[in-house]
C-alpha positions in Angstrom: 142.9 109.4 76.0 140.8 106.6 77.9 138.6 108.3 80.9 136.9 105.5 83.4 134.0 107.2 85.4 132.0 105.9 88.1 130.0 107.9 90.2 128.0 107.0 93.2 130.4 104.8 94.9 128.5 104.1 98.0 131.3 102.4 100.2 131.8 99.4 97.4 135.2 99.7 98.4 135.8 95.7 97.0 133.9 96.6 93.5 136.2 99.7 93.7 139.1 97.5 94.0 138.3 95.3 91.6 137.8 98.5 88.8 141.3 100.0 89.5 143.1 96.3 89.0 141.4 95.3 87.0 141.0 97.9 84.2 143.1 100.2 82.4 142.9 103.9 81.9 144.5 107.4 81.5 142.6 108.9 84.3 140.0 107.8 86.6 137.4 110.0 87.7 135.7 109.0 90.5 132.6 111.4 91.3 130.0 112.1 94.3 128.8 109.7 97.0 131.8 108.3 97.7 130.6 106.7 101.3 127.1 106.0 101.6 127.0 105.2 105.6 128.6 107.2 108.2 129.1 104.3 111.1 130.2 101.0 111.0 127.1 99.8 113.9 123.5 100.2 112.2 122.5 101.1 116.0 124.4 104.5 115.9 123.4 105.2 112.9 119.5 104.4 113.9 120.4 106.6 117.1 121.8 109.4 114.7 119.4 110.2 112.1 116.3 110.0 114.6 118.0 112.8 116.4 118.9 114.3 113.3 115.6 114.6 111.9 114.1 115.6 115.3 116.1 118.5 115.5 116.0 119.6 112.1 112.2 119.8 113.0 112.8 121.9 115.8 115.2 124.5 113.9 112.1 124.7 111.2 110.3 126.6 114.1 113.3 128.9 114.9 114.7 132.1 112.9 118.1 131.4 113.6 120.1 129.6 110.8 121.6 126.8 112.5 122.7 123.2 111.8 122.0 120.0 114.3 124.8 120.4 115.6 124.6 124.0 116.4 121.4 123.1 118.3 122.9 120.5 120.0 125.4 122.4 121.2 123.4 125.5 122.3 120.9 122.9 124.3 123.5 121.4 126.3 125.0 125.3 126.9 121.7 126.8 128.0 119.5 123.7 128.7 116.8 125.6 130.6 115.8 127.2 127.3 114.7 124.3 125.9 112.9 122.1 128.7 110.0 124.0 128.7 109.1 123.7 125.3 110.1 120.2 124.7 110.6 116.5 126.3 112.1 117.1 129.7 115.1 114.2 127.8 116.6 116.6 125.0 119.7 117.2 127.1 120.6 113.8 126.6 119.8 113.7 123.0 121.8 116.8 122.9 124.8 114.9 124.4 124.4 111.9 122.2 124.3 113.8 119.1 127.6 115.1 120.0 129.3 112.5 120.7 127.5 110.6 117.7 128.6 113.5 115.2 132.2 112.9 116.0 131.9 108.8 115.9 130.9 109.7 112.5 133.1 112.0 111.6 136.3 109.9 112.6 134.2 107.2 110.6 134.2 108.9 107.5 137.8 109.8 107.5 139.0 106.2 108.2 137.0 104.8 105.3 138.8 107.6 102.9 142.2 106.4 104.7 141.3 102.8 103.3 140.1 104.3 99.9 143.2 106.7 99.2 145.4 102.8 100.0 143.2 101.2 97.3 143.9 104.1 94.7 147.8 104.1 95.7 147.9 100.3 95.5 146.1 99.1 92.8 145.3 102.3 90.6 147.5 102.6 87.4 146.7 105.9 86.4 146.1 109.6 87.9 142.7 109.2 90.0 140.7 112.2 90.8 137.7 112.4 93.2 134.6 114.6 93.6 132.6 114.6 97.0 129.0 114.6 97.4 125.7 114.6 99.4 126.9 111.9 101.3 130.3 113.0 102.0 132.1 115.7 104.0 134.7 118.4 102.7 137.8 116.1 101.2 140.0 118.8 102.0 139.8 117.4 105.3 141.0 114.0 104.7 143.2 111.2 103.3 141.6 112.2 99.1 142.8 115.7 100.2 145.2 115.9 97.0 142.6 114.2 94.8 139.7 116.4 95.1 138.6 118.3 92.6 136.0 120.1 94.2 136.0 123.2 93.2 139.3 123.1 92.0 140.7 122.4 88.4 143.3 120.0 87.0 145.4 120.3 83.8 145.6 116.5 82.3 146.5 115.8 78.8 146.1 119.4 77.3 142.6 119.2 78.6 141.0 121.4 81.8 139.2 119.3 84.1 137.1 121.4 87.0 134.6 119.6 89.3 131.9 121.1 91.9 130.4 118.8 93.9 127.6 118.5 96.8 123.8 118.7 95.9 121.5 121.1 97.3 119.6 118.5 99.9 119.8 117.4 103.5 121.6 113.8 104.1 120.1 112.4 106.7 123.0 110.0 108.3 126.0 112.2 107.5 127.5 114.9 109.5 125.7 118.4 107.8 127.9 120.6 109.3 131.5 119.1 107.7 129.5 118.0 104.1 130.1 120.0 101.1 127.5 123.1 100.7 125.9 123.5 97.4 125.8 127.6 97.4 123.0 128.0 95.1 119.5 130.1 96.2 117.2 132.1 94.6 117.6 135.9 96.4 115.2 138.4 95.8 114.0 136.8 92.7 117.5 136.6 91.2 119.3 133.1 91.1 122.3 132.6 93.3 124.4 129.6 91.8 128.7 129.4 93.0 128.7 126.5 90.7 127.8 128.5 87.6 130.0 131.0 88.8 132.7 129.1 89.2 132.6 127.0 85.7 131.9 130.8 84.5 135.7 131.7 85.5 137.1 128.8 84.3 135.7 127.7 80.7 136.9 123.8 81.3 137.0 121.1 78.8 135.8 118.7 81.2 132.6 119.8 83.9 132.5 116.8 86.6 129.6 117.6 88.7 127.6 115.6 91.2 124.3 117.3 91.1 123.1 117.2 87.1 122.0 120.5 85.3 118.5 120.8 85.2 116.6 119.1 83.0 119.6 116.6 81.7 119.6 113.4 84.3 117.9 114.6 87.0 114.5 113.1 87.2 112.9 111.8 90.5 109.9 110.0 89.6 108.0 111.6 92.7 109.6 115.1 92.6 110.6 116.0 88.8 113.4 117.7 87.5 115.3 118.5 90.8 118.9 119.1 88.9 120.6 123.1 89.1 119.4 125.6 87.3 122.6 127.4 87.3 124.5 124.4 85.8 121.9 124.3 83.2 122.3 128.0 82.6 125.8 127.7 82.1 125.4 124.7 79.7 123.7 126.0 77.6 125.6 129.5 77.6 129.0 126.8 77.0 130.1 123.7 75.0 132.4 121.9 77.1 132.9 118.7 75.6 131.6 116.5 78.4 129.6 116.9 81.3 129.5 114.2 83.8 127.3 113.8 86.6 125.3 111.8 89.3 123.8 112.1 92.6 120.2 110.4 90.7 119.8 107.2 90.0 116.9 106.6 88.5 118.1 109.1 85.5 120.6 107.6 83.5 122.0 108.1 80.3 124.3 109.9 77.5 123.2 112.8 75.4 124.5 115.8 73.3 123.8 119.0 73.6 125.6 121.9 71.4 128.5 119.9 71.1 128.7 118.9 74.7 128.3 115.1 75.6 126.4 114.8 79.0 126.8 111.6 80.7 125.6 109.8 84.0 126.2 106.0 83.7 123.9 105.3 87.1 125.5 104.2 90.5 128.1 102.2 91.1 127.6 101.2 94.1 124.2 99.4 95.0 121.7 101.9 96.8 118.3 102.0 98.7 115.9 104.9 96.3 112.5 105.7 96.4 111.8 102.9 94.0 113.6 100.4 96.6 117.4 98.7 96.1 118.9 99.2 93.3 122.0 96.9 92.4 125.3 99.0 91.1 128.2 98.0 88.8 127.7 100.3 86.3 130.4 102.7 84.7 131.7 104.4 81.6 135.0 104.0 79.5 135.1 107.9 77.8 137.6 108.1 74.7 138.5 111.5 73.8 140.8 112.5 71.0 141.9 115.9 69.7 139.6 117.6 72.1 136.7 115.6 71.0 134.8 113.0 72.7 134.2 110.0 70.0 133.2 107.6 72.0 131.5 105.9 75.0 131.0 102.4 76.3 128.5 101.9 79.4 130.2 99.0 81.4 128.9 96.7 84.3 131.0 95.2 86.9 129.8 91.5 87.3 132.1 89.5 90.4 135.5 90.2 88.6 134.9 90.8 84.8 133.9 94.6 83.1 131.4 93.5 80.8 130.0 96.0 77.8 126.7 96.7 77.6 126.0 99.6 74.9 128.9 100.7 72.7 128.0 105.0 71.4 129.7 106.3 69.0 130.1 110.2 69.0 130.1 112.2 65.2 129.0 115.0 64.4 125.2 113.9 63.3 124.8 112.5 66.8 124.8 109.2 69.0 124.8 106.0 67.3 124.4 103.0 69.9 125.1 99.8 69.6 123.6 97.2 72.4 126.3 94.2 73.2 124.7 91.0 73.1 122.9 89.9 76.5 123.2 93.2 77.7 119.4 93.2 78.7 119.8 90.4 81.4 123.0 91.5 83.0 122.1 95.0 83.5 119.2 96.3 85.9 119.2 99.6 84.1 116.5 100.0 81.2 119.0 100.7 78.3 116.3 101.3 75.6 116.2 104.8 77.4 119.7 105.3 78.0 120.4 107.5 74.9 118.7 110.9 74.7 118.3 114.0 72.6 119.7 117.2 73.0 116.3 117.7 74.9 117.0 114.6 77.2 114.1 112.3 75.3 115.3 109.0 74.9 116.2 108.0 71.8 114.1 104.2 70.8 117.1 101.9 71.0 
């Protein structure tokens, strides 16, 4: 069985297009980040986040648990709460954020109209989708029947289950309508749905946007930022791949008691912390008799899928092999891209 995955779509709906007719597969998994902006004018979406962030700043000095929204709602309902404390024009912001939230909404939900047309035209095999930080519940839209957010599919003898989301704030997107990541540390004891939930269902397959801690989830600023409850359940398990996303800057393949744990970067281009960063990148996964034996990290460059690194899977390991040129067509530092089972690159 062939899996293509590409995480981290960010609206590349042509490069999307290009992968599904231009490739061939038994199933694609498509997983987290599916949109990346939430309005078609960079005005509203300007407009948007500075309200956004002002009144996230706001609820930080409230005890109720509410969302933007919420707020936005409950200062246009009892305005005269509000104008003493703060600029006399919060009404209005109020008002705009409304009316913003829902231009975004009906935003969102058009551009998964136009990606569930490029999967039914040009797809050739089953497609399955995970949402994440930067989009909103898929129940609720056109990828309705694809998402395997917390959900499972049967495919090929194998169990596939996905959970996506990642425990941060999106500034741009709709919070209230975005996939929750239910995992919190209560009373000293950690709170994690996700591990929960692969707990129940023991799957082959773990497609997850936010990485397990300590396995891809680096931020050069911050650390290791990935969940501790996936990690927990890792390394209580051997499924035999893990694939993930949601950071780009940590890339890679590894394997971990059995388990192959894979992020192949974004594939669609991206502004991070350490400025843009160009996409293209994916992964052809070859799996046979319930074991994954091998991986090739691809790169999408105008219409051709070019190989970068060709991994083999045995039982001694990862044995990588770099494809020739591979340095200058790819903007991903591929000496590091193969790690130990403690997530230390291996010297390519």
């Amino acid at each position: 069985m062939k899996i293509i995955y590409a995480t981290d779509i960010h609206d590349a709906l042509k490069e999307l297009r290009i992968l599904l007719s231009n490739t061939e597969a038994d199933l694609y998994l498509l997983s987290g980040d599916i949109l990346y902006k939430a309005f078609y004018d960079e005005n509203n979406i300007y407009d948007f986040v500075c309200i956004q962030d002002e009144f996230y700043g706001i609820l930080k000095e409230m005890p109720e648990k509410m969302y933007p929204y919420d707020l936005a709602t409950e200062i246009l309902r009892f305005p005269e709460k509000y104008s003493a404390n703060h600029e006399a024009d919060l009404v209005r912001k109020a008002a705009d954020y409304r009316r913003l939230f829902q231009i975004a909404a009906k935003t969102m939900k058009e551009k998964y109209e136009l990606i569930e047309g490029l999967i039914e035209k040009y797809s050739n095999a089953e497609t399955l989708v995970l949402p994440g930080n930067y989009d909103i519940d898929l129940r609720y839209t056109a990828l309705s029947a694809r998402s395997i957010h917390h959900a499972t599919r049967e495919f090929d003898r194998l169990t596939i289950a996905g959970y996506g989301g990642a425990p941060v704030a999106t500034s741009g997107i709709p919070e209230k309508l975005s996939v929750v990541f239910h995992e919190r540390i209560i009373d000293g004891v950690l709170y994690s749905e996700p591990e929960n939930f692969f707990d129940d269902i023991v799957p082959d397959i773990c497609v997850i946007h936010n990485p397990a801690y300590g396995f891809f989830d680096r931020i050069p600023s911050m650390g290791h930022v990935g969940s501790q409850g996936l990690r927990n359940y890792l390394d209580d398990h051997s499924p035999l791949l893990a694939v993930s996303g949601h950071v780009h800057e940590d890339y890679g393949i590894a394997k971990k008691n059995g388990t192959i744990l894979l992020n192949p970067s974004n594939f669609g281009g991206v502004d991070s912390i350490e400025g843009y960063q160009p996409g293209g990148t994916y992964a052809e996964i070859y799996i046979e008799n319930k074991n994954v034996h091998r991986v090739r990290l691809m790169i999408l460059k105008g219409e051709e899928s070019i190989p970068l690194m060709d991994i083999n899977v045995d039982e001694n390991g990862l044995h990588a092999v770099m494809m020739p040129h591979s340095k200058e067509l790819s903007h991903l530092d591929l000496t590091a891209f193969v790690r130990d089972a403690s997530g230390r690159p291996i010297a390519q």
